[in-house]
C-alpha positions in Angstrom: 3.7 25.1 16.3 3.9 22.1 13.6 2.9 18.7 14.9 3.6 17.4 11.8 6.5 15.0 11.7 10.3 15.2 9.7 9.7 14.5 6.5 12.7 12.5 5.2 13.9 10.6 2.1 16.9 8.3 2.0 18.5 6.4 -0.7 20.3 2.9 -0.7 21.8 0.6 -2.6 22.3 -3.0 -0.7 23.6 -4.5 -4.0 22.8 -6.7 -6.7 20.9 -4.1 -8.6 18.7 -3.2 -5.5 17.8 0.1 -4.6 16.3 1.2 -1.2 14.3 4.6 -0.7 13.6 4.9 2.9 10.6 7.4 3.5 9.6 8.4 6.9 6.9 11.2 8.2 3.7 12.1 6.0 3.6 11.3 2.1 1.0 14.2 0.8 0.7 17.0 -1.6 3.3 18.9 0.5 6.0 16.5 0.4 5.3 14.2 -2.3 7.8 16.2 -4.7 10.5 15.8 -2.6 9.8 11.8 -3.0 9.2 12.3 -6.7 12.8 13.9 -7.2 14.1 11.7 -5.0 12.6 8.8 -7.5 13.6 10.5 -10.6 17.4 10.9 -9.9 17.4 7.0 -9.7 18.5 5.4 -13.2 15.5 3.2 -13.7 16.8 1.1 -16.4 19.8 0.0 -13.9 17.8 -0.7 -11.2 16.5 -4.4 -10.8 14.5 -4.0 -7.8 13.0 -1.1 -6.6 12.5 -1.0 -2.7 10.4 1.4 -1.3 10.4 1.6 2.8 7.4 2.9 4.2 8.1 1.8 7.8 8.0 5.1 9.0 5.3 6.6 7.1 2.3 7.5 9.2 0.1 8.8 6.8 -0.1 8.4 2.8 -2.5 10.2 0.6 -3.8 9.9 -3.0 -0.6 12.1 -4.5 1.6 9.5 -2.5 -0.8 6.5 -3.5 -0.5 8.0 -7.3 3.4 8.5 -6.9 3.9 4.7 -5.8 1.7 3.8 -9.4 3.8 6.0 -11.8 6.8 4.9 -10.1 5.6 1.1 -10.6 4.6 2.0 -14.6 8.3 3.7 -15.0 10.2 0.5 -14.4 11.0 -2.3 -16.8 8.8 -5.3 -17.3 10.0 -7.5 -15.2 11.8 -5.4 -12.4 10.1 -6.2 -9.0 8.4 -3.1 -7.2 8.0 -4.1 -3.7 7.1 -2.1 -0.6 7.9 -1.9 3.1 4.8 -1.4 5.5 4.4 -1.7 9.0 2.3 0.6 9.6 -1.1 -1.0 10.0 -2.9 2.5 9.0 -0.7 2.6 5.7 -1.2 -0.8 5.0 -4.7 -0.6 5.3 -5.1 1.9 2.7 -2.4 -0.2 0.4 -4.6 -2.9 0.7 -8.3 -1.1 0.2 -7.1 0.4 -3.1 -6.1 -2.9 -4.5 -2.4 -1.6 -4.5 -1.2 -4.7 -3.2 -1.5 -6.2 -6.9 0.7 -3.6 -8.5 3.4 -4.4 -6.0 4.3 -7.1 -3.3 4.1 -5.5 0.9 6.6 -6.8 2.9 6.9 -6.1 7.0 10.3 -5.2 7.1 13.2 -4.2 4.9 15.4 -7.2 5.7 12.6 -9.3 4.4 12.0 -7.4 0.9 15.7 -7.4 0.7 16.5 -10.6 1.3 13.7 -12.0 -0.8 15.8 -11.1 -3.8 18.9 -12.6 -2.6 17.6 -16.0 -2.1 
């Protein structure tokens, strides 16, 4: 039996240029390629904000840590990276590997989201 839960990927796009990837379940070696295709059938260039929604991800290791960096490096100077977490595990290792500088980590969608509106 797998105890493991669904890994999932979802795309949106709110508007103005925004573009929302809702993961949920573990980010590891096992599922970080489905996240990395997911990430490399987005047209970077277009994209002026990258959202990445973590508030169901339970558990993120170094190849999801190193994914969220190359993903930061592919975007133009000057397009905001930012990150959902609510996960106090997740954000704890966000924070301990001084990702936190790379990108901004917001509670909840509707906050990183609506940051770039205003």
């Amino acid at each position: 039996m797998n105890d493991r839960p669904e890994f999932r990927v979802e795309t949106d796009h709110p508007g103005r240029g925004q573009v929302v990837v809702a993961v949920s379940g573990e980010i590891d070696l096992y599922t970080s390629t489905r996240l990395r295709d997911t990430l490399d059938e987005i047209d970077i260039a277009s994209v002026r904000r990258l959202v990445i929604d973590l508030s169901d991800v339970d558990f993120i290791d170094s190849t999801g840590l190193g994914l969220l960096v190359a993903t930061a490096r592919r975007l133009p100077i000057g397009s905001p990276f930012v990150v959902v977490c609510r996960t106090e595990k997740v954000r704890e290792v966000l924070l301990m590997t001084g990702l936190d500088r790379i990108f901004t980590i917001y509670a909840t969608r509707d906050e990183a989201v609506e940051a770039h509106l205003s």
